[in-house]
N, CA, C and O atoms as a GROMACS GRO file, in nm:
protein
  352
    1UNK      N    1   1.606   3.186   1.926
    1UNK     CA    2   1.698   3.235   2.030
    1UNK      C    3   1.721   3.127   2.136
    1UNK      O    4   1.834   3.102   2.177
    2UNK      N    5   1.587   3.050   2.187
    2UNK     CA    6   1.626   2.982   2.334
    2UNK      C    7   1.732   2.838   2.243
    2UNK      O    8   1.816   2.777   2.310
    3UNK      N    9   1.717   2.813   2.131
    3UNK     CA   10   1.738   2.699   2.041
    3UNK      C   11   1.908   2.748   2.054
    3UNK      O   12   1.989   2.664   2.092
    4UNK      N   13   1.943   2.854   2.028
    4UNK     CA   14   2.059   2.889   1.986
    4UNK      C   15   2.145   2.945   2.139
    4UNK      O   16   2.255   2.998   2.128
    5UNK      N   17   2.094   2.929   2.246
    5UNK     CA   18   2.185   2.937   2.345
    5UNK      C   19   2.157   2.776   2.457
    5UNK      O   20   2.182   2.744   2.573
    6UNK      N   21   2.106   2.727   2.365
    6UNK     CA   22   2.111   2.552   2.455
    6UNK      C   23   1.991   2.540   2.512
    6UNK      O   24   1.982   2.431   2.569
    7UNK      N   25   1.848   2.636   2.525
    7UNK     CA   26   1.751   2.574   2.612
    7UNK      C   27   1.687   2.476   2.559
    7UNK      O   28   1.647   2.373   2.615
    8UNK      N   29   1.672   2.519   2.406
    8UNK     CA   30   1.603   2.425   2.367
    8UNK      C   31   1.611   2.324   2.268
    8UNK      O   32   1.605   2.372   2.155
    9UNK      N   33   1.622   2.203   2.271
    9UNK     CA   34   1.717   2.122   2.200
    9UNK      C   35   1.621   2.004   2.204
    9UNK      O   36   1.612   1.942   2.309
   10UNK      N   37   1.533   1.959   2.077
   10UNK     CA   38   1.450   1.886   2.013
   10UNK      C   39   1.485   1.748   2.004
   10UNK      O   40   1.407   1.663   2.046
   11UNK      N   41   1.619   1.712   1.941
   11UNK     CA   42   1.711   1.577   2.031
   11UNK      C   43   1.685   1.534   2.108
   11UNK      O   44   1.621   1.430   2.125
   12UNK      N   45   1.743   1.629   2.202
   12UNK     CA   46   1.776   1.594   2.367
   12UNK      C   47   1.626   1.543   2.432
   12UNK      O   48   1.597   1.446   2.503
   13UNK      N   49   1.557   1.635   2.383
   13UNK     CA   50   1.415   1.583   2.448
   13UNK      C   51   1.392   1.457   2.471
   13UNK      O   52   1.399   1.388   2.573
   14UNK      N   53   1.338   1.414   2.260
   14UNK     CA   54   1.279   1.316   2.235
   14UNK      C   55   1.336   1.194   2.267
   14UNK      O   56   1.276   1.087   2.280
   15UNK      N   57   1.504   1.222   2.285
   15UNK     CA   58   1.576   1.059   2.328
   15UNK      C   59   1.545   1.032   2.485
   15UNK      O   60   1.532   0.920   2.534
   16UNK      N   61   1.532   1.185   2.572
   16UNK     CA   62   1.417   1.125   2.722
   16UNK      C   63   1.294   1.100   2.734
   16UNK      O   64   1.236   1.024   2.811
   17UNK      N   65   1.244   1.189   2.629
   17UNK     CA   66   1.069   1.121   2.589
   17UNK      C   67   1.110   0.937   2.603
   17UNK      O   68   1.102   0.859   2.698
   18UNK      N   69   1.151   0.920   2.471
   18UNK     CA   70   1.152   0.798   2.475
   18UNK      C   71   1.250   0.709   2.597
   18UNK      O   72   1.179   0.637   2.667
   19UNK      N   73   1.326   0.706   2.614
   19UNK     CA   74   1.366   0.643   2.750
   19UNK      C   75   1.245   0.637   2.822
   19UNK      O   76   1.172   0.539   2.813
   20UNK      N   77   1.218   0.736   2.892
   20UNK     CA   78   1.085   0.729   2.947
   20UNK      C   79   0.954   0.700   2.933
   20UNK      O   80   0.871   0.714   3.023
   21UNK      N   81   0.937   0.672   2.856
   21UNK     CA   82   0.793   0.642   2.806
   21UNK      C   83   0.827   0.474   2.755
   21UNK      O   84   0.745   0.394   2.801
   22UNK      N   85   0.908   0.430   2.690
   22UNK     CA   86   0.930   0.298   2.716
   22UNK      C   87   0.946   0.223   2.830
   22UNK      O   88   0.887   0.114   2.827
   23UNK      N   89   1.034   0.261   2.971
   23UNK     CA   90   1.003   0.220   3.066
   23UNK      C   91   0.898   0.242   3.169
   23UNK      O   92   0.866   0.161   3.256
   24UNK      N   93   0.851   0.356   3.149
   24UNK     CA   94   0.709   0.398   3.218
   24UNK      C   95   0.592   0.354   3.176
   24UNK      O   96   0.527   0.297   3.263
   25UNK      N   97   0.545   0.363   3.072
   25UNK     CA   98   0.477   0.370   2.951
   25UNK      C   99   0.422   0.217   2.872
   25UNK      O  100   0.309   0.182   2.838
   26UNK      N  101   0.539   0.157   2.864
   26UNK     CA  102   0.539   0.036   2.774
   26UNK      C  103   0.517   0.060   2.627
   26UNK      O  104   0.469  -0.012   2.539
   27UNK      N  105   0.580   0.217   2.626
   27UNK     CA  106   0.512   0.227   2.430
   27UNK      C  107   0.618   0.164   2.373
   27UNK      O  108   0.734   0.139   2.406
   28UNK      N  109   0.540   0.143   2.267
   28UNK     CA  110   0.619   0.071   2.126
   28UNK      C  111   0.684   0.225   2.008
   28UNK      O  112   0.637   0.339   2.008
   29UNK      N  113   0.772   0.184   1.943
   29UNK     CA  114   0.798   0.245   1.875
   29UNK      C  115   0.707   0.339   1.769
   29UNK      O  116   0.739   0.456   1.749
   30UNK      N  117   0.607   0.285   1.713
   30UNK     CA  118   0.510   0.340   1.634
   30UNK      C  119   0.449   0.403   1.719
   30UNK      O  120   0.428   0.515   1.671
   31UNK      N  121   0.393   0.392   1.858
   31UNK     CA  122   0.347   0.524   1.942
   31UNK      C  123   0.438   0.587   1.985
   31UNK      O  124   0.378   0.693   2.002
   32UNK      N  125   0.536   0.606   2.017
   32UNK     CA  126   0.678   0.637   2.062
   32UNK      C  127   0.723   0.779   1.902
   32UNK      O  128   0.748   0.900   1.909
   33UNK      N  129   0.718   0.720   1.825
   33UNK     CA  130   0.672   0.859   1.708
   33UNK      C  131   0.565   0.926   1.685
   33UNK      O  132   0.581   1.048   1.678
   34UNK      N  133   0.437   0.876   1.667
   34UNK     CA  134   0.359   0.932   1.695
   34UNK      C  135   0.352   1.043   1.784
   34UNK      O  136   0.299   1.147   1.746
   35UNK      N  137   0.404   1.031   1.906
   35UNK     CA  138   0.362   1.083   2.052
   35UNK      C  139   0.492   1.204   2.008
   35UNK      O  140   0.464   1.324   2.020
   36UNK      N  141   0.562   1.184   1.982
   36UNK     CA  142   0.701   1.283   1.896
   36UNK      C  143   0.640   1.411   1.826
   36UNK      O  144   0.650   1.530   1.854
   37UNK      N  145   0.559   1.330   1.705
   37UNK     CA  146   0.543   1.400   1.603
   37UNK      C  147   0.428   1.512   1.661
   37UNK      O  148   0.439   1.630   1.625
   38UNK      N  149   0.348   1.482   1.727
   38UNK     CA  150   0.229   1.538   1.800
   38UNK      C  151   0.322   1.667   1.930
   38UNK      O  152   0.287   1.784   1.937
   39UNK      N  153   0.402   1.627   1.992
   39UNK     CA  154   0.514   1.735   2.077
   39UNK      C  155   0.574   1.822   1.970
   39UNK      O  156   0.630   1.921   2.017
   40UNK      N  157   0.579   1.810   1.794
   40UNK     CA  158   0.631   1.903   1.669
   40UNK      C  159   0.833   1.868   1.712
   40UNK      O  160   0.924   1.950   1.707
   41UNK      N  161   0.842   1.707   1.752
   41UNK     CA  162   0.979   1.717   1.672
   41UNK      C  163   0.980   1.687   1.538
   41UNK      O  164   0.894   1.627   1.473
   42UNK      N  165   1.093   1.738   1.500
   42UNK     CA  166   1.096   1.699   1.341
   42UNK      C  167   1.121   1.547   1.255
   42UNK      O  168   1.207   1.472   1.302
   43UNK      N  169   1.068   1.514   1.168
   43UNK     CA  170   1.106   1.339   1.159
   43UNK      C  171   1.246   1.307   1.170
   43UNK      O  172   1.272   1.193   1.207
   44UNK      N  173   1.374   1.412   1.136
   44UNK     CA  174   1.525   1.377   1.153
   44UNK      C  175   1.521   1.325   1.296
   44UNK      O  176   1.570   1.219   1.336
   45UNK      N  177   1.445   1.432   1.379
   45UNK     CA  178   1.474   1.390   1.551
   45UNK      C  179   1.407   1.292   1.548
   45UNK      O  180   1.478   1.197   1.581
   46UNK      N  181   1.278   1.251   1.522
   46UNK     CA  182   1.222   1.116   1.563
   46UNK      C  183   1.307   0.992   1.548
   46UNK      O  184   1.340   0.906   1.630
   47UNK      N  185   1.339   1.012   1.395
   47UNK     CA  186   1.441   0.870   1.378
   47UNK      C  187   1.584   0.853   1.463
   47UNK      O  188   1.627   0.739   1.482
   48UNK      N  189   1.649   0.954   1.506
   48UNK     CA  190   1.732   0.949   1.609
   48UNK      C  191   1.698   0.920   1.710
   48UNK      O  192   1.763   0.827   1.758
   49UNK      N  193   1.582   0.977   1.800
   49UNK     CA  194   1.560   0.900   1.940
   49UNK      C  195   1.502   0.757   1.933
   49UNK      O  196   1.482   0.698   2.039
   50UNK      N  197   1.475   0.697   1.819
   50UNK     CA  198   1.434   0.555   1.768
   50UNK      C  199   1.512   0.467   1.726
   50UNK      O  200   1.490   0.350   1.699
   51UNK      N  201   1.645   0.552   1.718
   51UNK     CA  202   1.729   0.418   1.616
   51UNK      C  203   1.773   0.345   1.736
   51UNK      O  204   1.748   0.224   1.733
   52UNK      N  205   1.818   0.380   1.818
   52UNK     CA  206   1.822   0.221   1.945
   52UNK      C  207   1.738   0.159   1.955
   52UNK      O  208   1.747   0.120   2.071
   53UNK      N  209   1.627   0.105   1.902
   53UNK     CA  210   1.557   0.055   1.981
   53UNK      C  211   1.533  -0.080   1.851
   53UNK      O  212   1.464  -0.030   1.761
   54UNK      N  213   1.564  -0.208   1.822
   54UNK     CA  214   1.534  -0.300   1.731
   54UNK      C  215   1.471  -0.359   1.756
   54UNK      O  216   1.430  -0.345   1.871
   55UNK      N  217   1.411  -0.471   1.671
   55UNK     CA  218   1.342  -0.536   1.671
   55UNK      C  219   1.329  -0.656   1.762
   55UNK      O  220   1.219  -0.691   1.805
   56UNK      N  221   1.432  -0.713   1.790
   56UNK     CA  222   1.449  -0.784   1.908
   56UNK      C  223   1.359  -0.715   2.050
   56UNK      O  224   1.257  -0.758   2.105
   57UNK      N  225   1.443  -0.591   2.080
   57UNK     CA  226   1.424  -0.541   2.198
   57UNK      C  227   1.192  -0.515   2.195
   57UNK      O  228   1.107  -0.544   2.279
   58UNK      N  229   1.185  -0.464   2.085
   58UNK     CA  230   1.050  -0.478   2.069
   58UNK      C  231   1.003  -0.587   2.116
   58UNK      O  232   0.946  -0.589   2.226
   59UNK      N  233   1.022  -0.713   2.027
   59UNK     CA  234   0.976  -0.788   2.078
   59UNK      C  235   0.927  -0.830   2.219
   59UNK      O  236   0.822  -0.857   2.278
   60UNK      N  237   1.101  -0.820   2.247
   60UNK     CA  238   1.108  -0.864   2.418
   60UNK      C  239   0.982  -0.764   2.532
   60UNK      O  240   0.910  -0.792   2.627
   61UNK      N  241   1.011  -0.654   2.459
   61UNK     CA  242   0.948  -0.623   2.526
   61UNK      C  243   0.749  -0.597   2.542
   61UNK      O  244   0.667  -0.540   2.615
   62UNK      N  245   0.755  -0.682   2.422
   62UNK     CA  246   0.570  -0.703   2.392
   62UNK      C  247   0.546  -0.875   2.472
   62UNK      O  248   0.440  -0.912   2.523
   63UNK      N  249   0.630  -0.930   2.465
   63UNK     CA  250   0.606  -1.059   2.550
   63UNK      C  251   0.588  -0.999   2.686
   63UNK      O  252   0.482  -1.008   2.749
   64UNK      N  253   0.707  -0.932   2.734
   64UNK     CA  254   0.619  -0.894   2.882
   64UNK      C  255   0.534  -0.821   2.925
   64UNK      O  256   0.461  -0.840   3.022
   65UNK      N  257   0.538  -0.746   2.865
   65UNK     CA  258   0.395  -0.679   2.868
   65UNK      C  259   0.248  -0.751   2.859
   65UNK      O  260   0.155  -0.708   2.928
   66UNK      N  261   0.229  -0.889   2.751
   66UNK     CA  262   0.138  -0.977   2.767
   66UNK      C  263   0.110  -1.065   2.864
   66UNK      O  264   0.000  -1.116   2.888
   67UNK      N  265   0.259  -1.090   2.944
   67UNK     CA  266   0.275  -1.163   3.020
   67UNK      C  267   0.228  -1.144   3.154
   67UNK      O  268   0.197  -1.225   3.241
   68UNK      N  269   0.231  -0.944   3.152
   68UNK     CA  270   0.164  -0.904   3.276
   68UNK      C  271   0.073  -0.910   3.272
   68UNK      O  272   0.020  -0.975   3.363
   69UNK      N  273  -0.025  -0.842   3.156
   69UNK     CA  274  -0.143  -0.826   3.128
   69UNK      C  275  -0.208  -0.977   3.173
   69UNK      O  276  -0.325  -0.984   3.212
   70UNK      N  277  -0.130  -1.087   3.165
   70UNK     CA  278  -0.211  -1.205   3.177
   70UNK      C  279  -0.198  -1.224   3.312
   70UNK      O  280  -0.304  -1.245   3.373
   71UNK      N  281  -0.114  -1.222   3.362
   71UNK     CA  282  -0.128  -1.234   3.512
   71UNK      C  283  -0.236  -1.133   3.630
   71UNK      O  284  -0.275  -1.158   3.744
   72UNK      N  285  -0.255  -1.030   3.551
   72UNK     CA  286  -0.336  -0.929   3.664
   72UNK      C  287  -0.500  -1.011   3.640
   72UNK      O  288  -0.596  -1.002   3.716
   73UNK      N  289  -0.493  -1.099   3.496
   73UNK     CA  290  -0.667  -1.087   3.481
   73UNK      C  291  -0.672  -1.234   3.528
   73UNK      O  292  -0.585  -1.320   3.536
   74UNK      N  293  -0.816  -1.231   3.560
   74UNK     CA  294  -0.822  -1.331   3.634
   74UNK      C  295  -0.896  -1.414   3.521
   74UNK      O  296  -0.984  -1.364   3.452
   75UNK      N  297  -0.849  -1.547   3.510
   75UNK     CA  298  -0.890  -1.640   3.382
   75UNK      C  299  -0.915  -1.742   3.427
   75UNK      O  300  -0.848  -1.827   3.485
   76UNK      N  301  -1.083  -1.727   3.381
   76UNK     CA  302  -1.163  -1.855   3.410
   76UNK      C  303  -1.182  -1.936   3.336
   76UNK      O  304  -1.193  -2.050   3.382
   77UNK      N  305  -1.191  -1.924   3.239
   77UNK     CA  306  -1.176  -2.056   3.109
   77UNK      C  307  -1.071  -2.138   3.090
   77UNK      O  308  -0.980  -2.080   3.030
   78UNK      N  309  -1.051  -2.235   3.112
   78UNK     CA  310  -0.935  -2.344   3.100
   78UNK      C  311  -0.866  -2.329   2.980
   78UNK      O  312  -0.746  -2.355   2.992
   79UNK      N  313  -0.907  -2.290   2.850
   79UNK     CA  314  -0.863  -2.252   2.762
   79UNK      C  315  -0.782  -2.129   2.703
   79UNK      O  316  -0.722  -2.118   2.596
   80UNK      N  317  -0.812  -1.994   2.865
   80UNK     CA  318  -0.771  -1.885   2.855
   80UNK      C  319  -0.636  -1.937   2.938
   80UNK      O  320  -0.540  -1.866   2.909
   81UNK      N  321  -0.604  -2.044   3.036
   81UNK     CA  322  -0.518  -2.099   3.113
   81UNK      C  323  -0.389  -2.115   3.024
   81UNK      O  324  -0.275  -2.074   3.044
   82UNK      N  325  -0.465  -2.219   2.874
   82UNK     CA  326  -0.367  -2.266   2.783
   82UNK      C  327  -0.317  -2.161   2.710
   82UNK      O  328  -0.218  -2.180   2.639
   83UNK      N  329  -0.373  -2.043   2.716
   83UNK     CA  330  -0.310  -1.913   2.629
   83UNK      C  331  -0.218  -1.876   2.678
   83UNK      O  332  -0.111  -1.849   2.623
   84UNK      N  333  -0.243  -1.869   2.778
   84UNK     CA  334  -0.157  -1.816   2.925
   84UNK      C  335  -0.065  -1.892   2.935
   84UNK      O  336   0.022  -1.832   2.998
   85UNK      N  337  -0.016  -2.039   2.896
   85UNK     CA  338   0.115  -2.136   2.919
   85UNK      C  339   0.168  -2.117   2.769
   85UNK      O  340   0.276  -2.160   2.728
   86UNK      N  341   0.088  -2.056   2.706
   86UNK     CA  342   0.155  -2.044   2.595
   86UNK      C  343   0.217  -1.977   2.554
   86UNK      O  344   0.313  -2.012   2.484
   87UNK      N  345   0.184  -1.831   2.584
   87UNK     CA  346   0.248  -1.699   2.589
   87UNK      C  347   0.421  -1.770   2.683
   87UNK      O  348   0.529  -1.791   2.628
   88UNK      N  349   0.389  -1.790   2.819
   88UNK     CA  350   0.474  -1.833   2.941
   88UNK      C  351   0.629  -1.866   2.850
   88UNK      O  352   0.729  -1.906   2.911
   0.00000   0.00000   0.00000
């Protein structure tokens, strides 16, 4: 019933799940379904609130995420320095 007068709409959700949880969150796609499948959308809806998101944009967005992660810790090994210009 709530499905069939607009409250509840399994779509709509999971494409703000994900918006949100990628910019809040920093999840990746494989937790980004996971975290779906566990809320009981169905895999049709998962792969729809996922298909924007490619491989590129993954990427990009696992470099910064390392990039923060490296900046908050504090690195004492000269060698953890060179990880750190390397990632950069």
């Amino acid at each position: 019933r709530l499905t069939q007068v607009g409250l509840v709409d399994d779509e709509d959700f999971a494409e703000q799940w994900v918006r949100s949880r990628r910019v809040n969150a920093g999840k990746g796609k494989r937790a980004l379904a996971a975290e779906l499948r566990t809320k009981g959308v169905d895999h049709l809806g998962v792969d729809a609130a996922l298909a924007d998101i490619d491989a590129a944009a993954e990427r990009t967005r696992a470099e910064q995420l390392v990039r923060d992660k490296l900046r908050r810790e504090k690195l004492g090994d000269p060698g953890d320095r060179d990880a750190e210009n390397k990632v950069a």
